[in-house]
C-alpha positions in Angstrom: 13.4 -21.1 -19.2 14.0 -17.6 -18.7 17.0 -15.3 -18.8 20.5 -16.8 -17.2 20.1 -14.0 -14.5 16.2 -15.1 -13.5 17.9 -18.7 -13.7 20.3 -18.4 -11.4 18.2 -16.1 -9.2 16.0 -19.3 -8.9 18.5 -21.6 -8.1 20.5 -19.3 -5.3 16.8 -18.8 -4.2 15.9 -22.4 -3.7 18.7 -24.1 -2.3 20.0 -21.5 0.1 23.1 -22.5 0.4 26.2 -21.8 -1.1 26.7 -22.9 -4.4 29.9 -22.3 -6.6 30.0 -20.8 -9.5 31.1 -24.0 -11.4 28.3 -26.1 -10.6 25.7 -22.5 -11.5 28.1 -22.7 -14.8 27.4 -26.5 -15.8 23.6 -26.5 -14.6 22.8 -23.8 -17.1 25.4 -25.1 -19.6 26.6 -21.1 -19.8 30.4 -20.2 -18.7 31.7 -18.9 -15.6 31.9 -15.3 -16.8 28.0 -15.4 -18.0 27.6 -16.9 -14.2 29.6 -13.4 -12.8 27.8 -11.4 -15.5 24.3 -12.7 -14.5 24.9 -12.1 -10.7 26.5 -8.3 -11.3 23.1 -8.1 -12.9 21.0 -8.9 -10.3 22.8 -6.9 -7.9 22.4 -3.9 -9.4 18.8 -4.5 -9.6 18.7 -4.3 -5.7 19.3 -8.3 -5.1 21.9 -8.9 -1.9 24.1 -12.0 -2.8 27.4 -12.9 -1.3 30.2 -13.5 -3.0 32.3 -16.5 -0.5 35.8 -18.2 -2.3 33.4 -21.3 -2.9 30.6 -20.0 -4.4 27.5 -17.4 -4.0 24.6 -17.2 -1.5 21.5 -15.6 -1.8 21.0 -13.2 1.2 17.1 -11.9 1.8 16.4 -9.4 -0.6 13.5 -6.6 -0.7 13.0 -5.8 -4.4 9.5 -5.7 -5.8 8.2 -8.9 -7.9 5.3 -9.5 -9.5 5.5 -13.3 -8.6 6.2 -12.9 -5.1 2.8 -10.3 -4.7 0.5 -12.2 -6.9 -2.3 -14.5 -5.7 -5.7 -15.7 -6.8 -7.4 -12.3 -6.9 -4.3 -10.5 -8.0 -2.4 -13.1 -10.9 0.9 -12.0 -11.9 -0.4 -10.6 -15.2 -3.0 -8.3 -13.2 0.4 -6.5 -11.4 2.1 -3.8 -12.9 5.6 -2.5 -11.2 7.6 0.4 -12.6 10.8 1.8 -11.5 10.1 5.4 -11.3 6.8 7.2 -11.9 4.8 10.7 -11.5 1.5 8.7 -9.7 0.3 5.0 -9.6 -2.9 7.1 -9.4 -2.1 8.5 -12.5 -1.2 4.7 -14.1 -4.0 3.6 -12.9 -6.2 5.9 -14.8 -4.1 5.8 -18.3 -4.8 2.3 -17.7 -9.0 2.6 -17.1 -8.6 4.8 -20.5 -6.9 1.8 -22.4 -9.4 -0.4 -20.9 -7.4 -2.8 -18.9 -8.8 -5.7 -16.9 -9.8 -5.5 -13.8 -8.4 -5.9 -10.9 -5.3 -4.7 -11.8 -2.4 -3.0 -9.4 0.3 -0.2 -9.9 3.5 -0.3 -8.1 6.4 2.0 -8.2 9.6 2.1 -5.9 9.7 5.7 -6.6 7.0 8.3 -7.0 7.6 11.5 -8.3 4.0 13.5 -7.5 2.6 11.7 -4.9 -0.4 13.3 -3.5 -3.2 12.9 -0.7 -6.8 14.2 -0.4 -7.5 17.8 -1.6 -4.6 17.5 -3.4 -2.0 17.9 -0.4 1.5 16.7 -1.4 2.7 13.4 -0.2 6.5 12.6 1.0 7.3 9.9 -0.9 10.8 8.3 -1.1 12.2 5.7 -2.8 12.1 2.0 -1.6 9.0 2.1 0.1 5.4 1.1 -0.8 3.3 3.1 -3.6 0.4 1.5 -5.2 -2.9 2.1 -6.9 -6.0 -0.2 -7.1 -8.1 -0.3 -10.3 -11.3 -1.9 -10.1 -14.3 -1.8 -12.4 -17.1 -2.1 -9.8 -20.3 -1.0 -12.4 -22.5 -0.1 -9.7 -24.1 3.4 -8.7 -22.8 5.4 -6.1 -25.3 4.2 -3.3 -24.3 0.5 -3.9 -21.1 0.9 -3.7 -18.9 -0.5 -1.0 -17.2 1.6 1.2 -13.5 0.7 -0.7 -11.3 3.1 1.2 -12.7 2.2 5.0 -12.4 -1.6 3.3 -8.5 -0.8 2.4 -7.8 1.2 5.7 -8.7 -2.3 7.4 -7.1 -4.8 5.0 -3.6 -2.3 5.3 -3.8 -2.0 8.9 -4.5 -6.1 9.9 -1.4 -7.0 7.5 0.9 -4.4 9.5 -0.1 -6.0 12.8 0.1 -9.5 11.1 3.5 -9.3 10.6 4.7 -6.5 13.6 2.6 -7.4 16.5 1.7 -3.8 17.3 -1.6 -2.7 16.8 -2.1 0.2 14.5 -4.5 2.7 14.9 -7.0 4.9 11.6 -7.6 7.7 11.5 -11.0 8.6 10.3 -11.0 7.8 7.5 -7.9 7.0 5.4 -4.3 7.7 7.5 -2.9 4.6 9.8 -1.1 5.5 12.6 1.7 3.3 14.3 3.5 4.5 17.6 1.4 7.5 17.3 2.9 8.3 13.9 1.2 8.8 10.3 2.7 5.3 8.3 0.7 5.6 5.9 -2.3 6.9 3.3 -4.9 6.0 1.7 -6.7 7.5 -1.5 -10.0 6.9 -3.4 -11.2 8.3 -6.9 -14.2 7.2 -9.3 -15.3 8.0 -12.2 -18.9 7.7 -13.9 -20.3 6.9 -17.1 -22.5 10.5 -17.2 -25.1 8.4 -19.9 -25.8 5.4 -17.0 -25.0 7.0 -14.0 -22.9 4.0 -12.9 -19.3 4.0 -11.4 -16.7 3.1 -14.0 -13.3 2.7 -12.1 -12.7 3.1 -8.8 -8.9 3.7 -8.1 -7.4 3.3 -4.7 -4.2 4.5 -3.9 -2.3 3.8 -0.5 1.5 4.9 -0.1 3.4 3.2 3.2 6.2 4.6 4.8 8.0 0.8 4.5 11.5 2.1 6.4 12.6 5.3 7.0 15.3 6.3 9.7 13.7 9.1 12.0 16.3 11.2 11.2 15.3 11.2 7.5 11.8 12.7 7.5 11.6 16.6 6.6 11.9 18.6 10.0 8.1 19.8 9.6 7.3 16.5 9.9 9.5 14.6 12.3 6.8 14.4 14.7 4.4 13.1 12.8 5.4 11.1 10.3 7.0 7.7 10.7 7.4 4.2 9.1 6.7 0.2 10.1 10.4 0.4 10.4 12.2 3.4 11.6 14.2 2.2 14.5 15.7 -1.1 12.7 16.2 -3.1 10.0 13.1 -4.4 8.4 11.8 -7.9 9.5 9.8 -8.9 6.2 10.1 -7.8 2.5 7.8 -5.2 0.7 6.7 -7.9 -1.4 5.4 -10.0 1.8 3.5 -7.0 3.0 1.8 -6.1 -0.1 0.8 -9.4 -0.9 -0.8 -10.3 2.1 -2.6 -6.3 2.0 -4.5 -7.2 -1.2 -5.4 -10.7 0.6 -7.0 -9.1 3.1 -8.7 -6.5 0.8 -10.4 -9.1 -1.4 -11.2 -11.8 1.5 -13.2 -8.4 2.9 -14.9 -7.9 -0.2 -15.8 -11.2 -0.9 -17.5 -11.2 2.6 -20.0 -7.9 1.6 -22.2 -7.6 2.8 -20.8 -8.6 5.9 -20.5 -5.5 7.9 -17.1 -7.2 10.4 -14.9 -4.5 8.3 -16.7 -1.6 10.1 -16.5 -3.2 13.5 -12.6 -3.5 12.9 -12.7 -0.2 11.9 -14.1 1.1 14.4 -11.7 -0.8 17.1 -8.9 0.5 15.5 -10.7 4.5 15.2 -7.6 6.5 16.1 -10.3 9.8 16.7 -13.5 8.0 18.5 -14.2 9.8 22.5 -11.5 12.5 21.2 -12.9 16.1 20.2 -12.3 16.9 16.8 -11.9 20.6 15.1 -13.6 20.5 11.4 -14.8 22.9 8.8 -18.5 22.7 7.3 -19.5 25.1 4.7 -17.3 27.8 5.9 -17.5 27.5 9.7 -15.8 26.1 11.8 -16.8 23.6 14.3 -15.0 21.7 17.0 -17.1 18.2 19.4 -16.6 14.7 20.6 -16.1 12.3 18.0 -18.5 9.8 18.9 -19.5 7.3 16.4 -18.9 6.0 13.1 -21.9 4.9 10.9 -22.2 1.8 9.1 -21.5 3.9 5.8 -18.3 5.3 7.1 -19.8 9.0 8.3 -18.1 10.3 11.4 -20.9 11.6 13.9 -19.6 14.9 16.1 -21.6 16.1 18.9 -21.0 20.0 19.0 -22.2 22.6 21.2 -24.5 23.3 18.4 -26.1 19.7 17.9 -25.3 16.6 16.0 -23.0 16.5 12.8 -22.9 14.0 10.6 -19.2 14.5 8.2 -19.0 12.9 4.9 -15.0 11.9 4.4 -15.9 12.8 1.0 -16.6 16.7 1.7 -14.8 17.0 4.9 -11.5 16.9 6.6 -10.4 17.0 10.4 -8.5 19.6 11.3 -7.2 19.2 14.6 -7.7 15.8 17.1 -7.5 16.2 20.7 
């Protein structure tokens, strides 16, 4: 049955209306004051419900559930949400060490030591979006797919799914919204050094949900944003997240359908642009002018053709 709070969450939940806290009393056979109790509760945890001189009403609520995220490819039991935590990178690989099934997904609503590629530090907030991927692919390196282009598209289609804008990637693992960073992807393996196959691949991917403008550090105003930075959020976390992970898995189910790359390349945020990037010590600067079907960006420079591995390399400048 569940506890009287997750009860009466239930109930407000399904009938939508308001229903006094008599009737909440006698249904679940608890008193009045468990009723008050209960919905206390489930405020605190983040849960908006009105409080009218006939009764309560469940107002749309954003706080992370398991059953609200879950699907077929994802089952409640596979999805993991804490409160607080240093990485859901770093979850994700206590978890590969304890040997948990696969797929499995870390969420936090508050990351402590967020961090990008190279290591860079990563603004991370509470109440937005901050999860890790684990997957158990048992492949080599050269027949594995490319997960991180695969998640760039999957997180991309859901934002303009439920905004109607079109984002834009950057090669190979930002999105970009109103000309703004929204959002960052990560991917890590690890091998088995005795087969030579990938273990676990972890991908992590932290969204700027909503943030106010205003709220970004000053060296970053300009170039960070959020889905929603100019008003109040039309959808919940969990909706977005779900429906990410849908996309993610309908994708890999399609390999080796190549449609992912064609998105991706649509949506290339640096394609016809000149690009500034750094190989072995020098620096070289061209015009961004293909993607190949294994996810290399192709630079034509003033001192031939360059073929950058997202792997190895990083852009440095875009213009």
């Amino acid at each position: 049955m569940g506890s009287t709070k997750q009860q009466i969450l239930t109930i407000l939940r399904q009938d939508k209306g308001i229903i006094s806290g008599e009737k909440l009393a006698n249904n679940l056979e608890v008193s009045r004051t468990a009723v008050w109790k209960a919905v206390r509760e489930l405020e605190k945890m983040g849960y908006q419900i009105e409080h009218l001189p006939n009764g309560y009403r469940y107002l749309t609520s954003d706080v992370l559930e398991k059953e609200l995220i879950s699907s077929q490819a994802l089952p409640t039991s596979s999805i993991f949400i804490k409160e607080e935590t240093n990485s859901t990178m770093d979850d994700a690989k206590v978890a590969a060490m304890a040997q948990q099934p696969t797929p499995a997904l870390f969420i936090a609503e508050k990351q402590l030591g967020g961090h990008g590629r190279f290591g860079r530090p990563f603004f991370s907030p509470a109440g937005q979006i901050y999860m890790s991927l684990l997957l158990t692919p048992n492949q080599t390196f050269e027949e594995l797919p490319q997960y991180t282009i695969l998640a760039a598209v999957a997180v991309s289609l859901a934002i303009d799914h439920y905004t109607g804008k079109q984002t834009q990637i950057k090669w190979v693992n930002d999105i970009y919204l109103d000309g703004k960073k929204i959002c960052g992807i990560l991917s890590e393996a690890t091998s088995d050094f005795e087969t030579g196959r990938i273990k676990h691949v972890t991908l992590g991917c932290g969204i700027n949900f909503s943030i106010p403008a205003q709220s970004f550090p000053e060296n970053i105003q300009t170039k960070a944003g959020a889905i929603f930075s100019q008003k109040a959020p039309l959808i919940t976390r969990n909706q977005l997240i779900q429906l990410i992970w849908q996309y993610f898995f309908e994708l890999l189910e399609a390999l080796p359908d190549k449609e992912y790359i064609n998105i991706y390349r649509k949506k290339s945020f640096v394609l016809g642009k000149r690009v500034q990037f750094k190989q072995q010590g020098v620096t070289y600067s061209g015009k961004a002018t293909e993607i190949s079907d294994t996810g290399e960006l192709i630079v034509q420079t003033s001192q031939g053709i360059k073929t950058l591995s997202s792997g190895e390399i990083s852009l440095e400048a875009i213009y």
